[in-house]
DSSP file (Angstrom, degrees, kcal/mol; ACC not computed):
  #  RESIDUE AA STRUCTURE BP1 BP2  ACC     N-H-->O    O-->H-N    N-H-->O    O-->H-N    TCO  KAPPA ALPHA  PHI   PSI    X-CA   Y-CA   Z-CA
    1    1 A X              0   0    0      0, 0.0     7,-1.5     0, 0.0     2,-0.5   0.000 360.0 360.0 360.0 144.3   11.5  -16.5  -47.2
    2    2 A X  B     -A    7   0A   0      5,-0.2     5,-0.2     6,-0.1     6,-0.1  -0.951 360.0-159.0-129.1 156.9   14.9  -15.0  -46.1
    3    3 A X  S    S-     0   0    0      3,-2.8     4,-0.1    -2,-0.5    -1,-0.1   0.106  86.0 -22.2 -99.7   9.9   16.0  -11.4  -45.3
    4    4 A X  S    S-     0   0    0      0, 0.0    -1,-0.2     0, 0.0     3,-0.1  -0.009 133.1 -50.2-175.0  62.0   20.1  -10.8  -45.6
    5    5 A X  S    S+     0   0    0      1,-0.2     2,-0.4    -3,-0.0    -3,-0.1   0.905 116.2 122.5  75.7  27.2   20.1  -14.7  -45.1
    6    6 A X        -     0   0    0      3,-0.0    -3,-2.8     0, 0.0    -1,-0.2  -0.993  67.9-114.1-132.2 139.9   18.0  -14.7  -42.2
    7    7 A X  B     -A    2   0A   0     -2,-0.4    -5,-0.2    -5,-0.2    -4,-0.0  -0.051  21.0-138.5 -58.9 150.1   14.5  -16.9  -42.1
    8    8 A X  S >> S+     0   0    0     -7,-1.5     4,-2.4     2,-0.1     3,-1.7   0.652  99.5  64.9 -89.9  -7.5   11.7  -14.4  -41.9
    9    9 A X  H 3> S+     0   0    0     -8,-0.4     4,-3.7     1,-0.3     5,-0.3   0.950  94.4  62.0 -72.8 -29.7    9.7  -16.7  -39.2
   10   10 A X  H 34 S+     0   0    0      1,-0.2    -1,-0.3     2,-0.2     4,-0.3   0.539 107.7  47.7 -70.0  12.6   12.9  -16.1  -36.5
   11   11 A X  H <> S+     0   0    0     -3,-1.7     4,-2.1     3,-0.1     5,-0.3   0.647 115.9  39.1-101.5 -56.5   11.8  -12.4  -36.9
   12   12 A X  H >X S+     0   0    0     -4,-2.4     4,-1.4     1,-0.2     3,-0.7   0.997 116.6  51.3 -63.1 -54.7    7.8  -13.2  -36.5
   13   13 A X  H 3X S+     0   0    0     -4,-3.7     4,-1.9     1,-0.2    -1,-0.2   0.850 111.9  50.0 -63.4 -39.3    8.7  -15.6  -33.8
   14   14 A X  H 3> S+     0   0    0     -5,-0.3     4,-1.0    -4,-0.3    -1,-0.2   0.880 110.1  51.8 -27.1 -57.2   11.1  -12.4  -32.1
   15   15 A X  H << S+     0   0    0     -4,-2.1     4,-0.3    -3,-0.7    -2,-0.2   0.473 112.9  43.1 -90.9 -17.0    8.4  -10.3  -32.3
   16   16 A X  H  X S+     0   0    0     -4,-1.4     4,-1.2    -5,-0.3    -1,-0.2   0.727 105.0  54.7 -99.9 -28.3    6.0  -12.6  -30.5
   17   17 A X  H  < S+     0   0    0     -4,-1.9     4,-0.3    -5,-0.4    -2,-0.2   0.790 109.6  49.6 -77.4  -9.8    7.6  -13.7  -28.2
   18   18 A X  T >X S+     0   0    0     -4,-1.0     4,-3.3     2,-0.2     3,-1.4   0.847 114.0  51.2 -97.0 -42.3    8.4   -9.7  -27.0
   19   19 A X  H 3> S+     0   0    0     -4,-0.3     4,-2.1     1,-0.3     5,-0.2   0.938 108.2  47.3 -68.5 -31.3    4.5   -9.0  -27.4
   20   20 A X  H 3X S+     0   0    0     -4,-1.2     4,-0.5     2,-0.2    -1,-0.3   0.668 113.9  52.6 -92.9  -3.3    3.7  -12.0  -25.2
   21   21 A X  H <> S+     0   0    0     -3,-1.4     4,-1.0    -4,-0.3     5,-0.2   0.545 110.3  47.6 -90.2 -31.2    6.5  -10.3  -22.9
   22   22 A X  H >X S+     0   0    0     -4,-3.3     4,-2.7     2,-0.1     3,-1.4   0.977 106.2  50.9 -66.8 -45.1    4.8   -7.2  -23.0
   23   23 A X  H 3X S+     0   0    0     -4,-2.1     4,-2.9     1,-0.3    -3,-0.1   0.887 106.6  61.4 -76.2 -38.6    1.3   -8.3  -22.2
   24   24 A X  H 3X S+     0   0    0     -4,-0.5     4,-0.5    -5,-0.2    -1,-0.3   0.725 108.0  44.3 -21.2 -52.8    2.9  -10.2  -19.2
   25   25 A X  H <X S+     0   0    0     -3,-1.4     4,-3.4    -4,-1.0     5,-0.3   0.689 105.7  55.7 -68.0 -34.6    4.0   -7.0  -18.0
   26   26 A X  H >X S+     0   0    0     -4,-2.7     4,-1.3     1,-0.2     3,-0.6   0.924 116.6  41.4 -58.0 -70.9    0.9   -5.0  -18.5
   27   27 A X  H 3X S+     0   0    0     -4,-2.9     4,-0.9     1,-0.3    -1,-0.2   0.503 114.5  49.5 -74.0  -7.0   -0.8   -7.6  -16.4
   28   28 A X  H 3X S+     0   0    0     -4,-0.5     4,-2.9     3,-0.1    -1,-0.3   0.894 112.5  48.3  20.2 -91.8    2.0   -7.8  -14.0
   29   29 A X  H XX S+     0   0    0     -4,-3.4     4,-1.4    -3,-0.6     3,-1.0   0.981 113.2  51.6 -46.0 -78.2    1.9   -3.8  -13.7
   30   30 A X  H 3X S+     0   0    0     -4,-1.3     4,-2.0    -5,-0.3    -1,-0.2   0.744 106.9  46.0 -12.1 -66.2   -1.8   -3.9  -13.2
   31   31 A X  H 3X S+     0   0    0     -4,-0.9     4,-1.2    -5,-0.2    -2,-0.2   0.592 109.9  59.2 -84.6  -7.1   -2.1   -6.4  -10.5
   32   32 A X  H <X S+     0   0    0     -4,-2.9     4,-1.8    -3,-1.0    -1,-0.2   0.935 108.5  48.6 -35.6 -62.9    0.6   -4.5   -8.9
   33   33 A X  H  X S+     0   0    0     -4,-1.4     4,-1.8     1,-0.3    -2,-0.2   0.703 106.0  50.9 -31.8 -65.6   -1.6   -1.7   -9.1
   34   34 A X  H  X S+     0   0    0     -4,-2.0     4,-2.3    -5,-0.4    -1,-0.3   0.891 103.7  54.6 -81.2 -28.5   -4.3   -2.9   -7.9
   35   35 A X  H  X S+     0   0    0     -4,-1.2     4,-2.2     2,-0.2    -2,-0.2   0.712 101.8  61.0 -58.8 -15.8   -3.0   -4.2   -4.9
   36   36 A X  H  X S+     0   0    0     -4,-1.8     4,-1.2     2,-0.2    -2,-0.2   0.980 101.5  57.1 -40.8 -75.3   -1.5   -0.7   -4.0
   37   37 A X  H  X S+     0   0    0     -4,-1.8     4,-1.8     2,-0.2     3,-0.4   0.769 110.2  39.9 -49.4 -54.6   -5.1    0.4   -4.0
   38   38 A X  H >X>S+     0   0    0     -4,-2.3     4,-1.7     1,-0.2     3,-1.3   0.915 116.8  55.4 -78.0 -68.6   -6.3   -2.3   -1.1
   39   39 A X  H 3X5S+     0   0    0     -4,-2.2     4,-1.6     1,-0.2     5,-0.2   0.594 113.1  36.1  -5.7 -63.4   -3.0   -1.5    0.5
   40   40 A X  H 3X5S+     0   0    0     -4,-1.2     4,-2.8    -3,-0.4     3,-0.2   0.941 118.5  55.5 -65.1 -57.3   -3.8    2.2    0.6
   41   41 A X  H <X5S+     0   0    0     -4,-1.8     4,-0.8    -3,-1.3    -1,-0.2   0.886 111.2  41.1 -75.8 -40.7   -7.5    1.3    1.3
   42   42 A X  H  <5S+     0   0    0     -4,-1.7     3,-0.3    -5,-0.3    -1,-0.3   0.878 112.6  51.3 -63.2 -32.1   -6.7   -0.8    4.3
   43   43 A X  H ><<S+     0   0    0     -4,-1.6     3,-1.9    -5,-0.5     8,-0.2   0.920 102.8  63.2 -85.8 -30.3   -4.1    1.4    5.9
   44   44 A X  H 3< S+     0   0    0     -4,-2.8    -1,-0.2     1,-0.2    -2,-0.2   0.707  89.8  62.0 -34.4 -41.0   -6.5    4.2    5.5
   45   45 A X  T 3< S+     0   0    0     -4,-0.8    -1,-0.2    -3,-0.3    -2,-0.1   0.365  96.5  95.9 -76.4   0.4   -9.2    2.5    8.0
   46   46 A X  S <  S-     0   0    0     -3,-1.9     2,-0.1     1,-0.1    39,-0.0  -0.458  97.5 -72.3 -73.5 156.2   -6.1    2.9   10.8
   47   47 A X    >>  -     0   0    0      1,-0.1     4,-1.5    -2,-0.0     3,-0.6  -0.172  45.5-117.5 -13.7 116.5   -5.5    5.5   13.3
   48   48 A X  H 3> S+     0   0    0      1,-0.3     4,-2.2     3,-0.2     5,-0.3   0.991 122.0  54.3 -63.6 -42.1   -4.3    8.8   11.3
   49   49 A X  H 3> S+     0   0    0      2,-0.2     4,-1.3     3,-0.1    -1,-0.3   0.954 117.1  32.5 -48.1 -54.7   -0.8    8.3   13.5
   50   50 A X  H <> S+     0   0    0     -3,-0.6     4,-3.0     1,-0.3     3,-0.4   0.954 122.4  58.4 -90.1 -55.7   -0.1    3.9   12.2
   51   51 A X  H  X S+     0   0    0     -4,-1.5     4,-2.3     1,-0.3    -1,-0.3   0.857 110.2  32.9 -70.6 -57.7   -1.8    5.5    8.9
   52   52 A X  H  X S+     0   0    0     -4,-2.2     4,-2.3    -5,-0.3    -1,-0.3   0.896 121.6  59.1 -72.2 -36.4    1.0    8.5    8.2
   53   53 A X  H  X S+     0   0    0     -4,-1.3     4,-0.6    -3,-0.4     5,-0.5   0.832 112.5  29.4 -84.0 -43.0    3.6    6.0    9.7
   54   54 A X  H  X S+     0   0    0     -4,-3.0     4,-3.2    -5,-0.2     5,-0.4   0.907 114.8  62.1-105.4 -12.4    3.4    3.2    7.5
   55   55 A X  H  X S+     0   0    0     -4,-2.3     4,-1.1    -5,-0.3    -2,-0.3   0.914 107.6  49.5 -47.4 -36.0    2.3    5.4    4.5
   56   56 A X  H  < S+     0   0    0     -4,-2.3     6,-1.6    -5,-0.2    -1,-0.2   0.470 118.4  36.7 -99.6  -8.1    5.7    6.9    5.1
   57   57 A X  H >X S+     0   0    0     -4,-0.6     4,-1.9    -3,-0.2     3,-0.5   0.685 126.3  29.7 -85.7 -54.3    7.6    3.5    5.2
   58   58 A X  H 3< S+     0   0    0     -4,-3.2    -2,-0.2    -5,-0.5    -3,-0.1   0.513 133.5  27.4-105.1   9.6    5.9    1.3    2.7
   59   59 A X  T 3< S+     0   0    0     -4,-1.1    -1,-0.3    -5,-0.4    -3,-0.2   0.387 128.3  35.0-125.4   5.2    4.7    4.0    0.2
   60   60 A X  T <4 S-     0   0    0     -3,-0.5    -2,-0.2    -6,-0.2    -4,-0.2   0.523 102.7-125.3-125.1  -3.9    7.2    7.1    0.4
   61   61 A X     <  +     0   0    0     -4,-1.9     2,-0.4     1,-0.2    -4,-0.2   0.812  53.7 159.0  64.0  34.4   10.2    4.7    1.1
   62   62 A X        -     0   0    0     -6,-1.6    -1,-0.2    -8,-0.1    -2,-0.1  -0.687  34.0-122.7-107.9 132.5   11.0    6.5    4.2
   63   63 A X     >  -     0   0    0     -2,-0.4     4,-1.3     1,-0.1     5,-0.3  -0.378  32.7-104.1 -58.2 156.0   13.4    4.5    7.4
   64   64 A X  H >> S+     0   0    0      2,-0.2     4,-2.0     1,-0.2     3,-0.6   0.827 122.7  48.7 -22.2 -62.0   12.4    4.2   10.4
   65   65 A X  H 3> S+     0   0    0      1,-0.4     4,-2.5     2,-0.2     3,-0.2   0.938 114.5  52.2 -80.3 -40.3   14.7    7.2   11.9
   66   66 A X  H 3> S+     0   0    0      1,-0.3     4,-1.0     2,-0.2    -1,-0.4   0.694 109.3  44.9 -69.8 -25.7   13.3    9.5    8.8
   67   67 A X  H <X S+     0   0    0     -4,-1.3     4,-2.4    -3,-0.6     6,-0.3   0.721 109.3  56.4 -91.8 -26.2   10.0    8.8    9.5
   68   68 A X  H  <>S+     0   0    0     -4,-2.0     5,-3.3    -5,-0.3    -2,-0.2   0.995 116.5  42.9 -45.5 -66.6   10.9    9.5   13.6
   69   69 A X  H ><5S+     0   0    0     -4,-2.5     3,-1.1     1,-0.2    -1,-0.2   0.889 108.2  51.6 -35.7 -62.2   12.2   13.0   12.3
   70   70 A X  H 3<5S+     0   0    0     -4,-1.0     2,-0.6     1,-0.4    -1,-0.2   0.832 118.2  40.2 -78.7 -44.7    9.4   14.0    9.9
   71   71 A X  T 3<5S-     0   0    0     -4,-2.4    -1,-0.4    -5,-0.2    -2,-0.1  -0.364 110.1-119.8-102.6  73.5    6.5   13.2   12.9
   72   72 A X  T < 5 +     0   0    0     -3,-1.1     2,-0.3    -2,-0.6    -3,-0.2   0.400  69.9 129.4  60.5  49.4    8.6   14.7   15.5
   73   73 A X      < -     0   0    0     -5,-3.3    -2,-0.1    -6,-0.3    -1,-0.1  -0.987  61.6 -87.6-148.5 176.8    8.7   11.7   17.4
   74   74 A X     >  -     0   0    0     -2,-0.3     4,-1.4     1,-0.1     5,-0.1  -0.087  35.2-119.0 -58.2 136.7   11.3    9.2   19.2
   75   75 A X  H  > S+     0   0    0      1,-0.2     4,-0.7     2,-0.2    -1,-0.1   0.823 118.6  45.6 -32.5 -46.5   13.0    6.3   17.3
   76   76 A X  H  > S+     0   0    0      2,-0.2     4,-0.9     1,-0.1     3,-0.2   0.742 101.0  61.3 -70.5 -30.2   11.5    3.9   19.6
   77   77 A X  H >> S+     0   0    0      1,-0.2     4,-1.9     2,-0.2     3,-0.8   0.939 112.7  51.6 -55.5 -48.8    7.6    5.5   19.5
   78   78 A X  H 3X S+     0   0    0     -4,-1.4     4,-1.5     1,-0.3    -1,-0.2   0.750 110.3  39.9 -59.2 -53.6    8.3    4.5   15.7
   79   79 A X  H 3X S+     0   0    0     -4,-0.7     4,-2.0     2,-0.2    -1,-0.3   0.721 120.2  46.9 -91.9 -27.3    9.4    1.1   16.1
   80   80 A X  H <X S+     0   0    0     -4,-0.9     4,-1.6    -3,-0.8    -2,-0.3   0.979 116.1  43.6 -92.6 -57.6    6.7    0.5   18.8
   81   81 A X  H  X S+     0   0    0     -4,-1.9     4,-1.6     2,-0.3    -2,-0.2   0.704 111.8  56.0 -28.0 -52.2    3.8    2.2   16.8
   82   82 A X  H >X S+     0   0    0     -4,-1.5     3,-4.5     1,-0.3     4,-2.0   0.989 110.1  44.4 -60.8 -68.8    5.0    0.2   13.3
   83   83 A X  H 3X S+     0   0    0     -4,-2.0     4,-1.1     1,-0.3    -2,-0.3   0.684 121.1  39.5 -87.3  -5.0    4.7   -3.2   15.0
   84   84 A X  H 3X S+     0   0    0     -4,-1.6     4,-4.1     2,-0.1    -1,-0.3   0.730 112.4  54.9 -74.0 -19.5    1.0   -2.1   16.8
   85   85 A X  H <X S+     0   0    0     -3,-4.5     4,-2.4    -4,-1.6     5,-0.5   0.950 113.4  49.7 -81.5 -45.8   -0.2    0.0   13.2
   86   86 A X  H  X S+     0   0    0     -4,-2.0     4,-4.0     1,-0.2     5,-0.4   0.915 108.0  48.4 -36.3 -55.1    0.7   -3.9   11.8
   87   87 A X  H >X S+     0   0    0     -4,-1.1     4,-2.7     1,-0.3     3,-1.0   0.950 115.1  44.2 -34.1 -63.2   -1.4   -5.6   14.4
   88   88 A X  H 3X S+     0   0    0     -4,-4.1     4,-1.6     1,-0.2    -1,-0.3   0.859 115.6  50.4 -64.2 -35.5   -4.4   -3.2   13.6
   89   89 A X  H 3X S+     0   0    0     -4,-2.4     4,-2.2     2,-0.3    -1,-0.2   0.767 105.4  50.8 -76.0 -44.3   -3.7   -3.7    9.8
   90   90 A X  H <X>S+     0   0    0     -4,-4.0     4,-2.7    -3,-1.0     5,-0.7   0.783 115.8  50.9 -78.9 -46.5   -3.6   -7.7   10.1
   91   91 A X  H  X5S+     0   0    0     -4,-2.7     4,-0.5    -5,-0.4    -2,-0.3   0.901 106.2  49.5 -27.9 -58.9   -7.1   -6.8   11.9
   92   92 A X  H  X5S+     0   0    0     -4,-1.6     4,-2.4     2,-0.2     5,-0.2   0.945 117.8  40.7 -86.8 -57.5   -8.5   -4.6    9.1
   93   93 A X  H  X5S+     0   0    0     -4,-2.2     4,-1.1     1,-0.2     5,-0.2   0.972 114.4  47.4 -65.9 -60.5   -7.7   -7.4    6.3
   94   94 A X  H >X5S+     0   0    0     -4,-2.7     4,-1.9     1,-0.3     3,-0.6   0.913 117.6  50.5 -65.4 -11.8   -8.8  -10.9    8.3
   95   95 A X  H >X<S+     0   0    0     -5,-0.7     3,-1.0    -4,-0.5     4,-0.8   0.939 117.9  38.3 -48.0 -61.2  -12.1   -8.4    9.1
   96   96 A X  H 3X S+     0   0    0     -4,-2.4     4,-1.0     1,-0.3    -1,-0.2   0.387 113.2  53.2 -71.1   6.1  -12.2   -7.8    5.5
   97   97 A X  H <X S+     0   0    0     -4,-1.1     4,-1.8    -3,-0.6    -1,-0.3   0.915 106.1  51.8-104.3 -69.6  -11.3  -11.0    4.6
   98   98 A X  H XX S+     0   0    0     -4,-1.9     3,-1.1    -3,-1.0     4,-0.9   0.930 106.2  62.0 -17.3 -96.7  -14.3  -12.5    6.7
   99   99 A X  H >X S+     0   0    0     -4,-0.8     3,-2.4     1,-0.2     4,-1.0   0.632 104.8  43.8   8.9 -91.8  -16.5  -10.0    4.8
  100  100 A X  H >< S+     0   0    0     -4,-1.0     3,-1.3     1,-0.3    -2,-0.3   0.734 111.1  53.0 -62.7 -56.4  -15.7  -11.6    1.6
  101  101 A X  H X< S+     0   0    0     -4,-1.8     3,-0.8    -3,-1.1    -1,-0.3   0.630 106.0  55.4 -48.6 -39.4  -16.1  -15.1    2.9
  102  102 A X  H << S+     0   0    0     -3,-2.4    -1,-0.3    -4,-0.9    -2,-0.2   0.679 109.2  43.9 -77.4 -37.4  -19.6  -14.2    4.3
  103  103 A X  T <<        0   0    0     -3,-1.3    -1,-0.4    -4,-1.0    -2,-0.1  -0.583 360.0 360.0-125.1  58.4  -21.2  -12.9    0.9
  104  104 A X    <         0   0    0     -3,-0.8    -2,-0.2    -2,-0.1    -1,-0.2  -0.088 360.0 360.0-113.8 360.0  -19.7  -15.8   -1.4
């Protein structure tokens, strides 16, 4: 069938391929989503100092020197604190990682 001279299937085929580009995104978006959550849930088992400090980088989108400000502490405490709250972080996952291994 045509529509002002246009097949109707390039219309269905349009319109599927943009649903099969949505559902992509949904599940995308999701497993975004859910990795937020173990983020959150991992930095959480930190130190309330490495826990406000890399919540305030890697979920409020804050620099270094803005996060320096905002806890009333030194540029360098910041930089030295980021690369320990990793260490503890890289801790908290291979524990949890272990975990998982353990019970499968």
């Amino acid at each position: 069938m045509h529509i002002d001279g246009v097949r109707t299937s390039d219309y269905s085929d349009k319109i599927s391929d943009y649903i099969g580009k949505e559902k992509a995104l949904q599940n995308e978006i999701v497993a975004a989503i859910d990795y937020r959550r173990e983020a959150e849930k991992a930095i959480e088992q930190l130190p309330t100092a490495q826990y406000d400090l890399l919540y305030n980088i890697y979920f409020k989108g804050m620099d270094f020197q803005t996060v320096a400000s905002r806890m009333d502490r030194s540029y360098s405490w910041v930089t030295m604190t980021h690369a320990k709250a990793l260490k503890s972080l890289k801790k908290v996952l291979d524990e949890k990682e272990r975990n998982k291994d353990e019970h499968h």
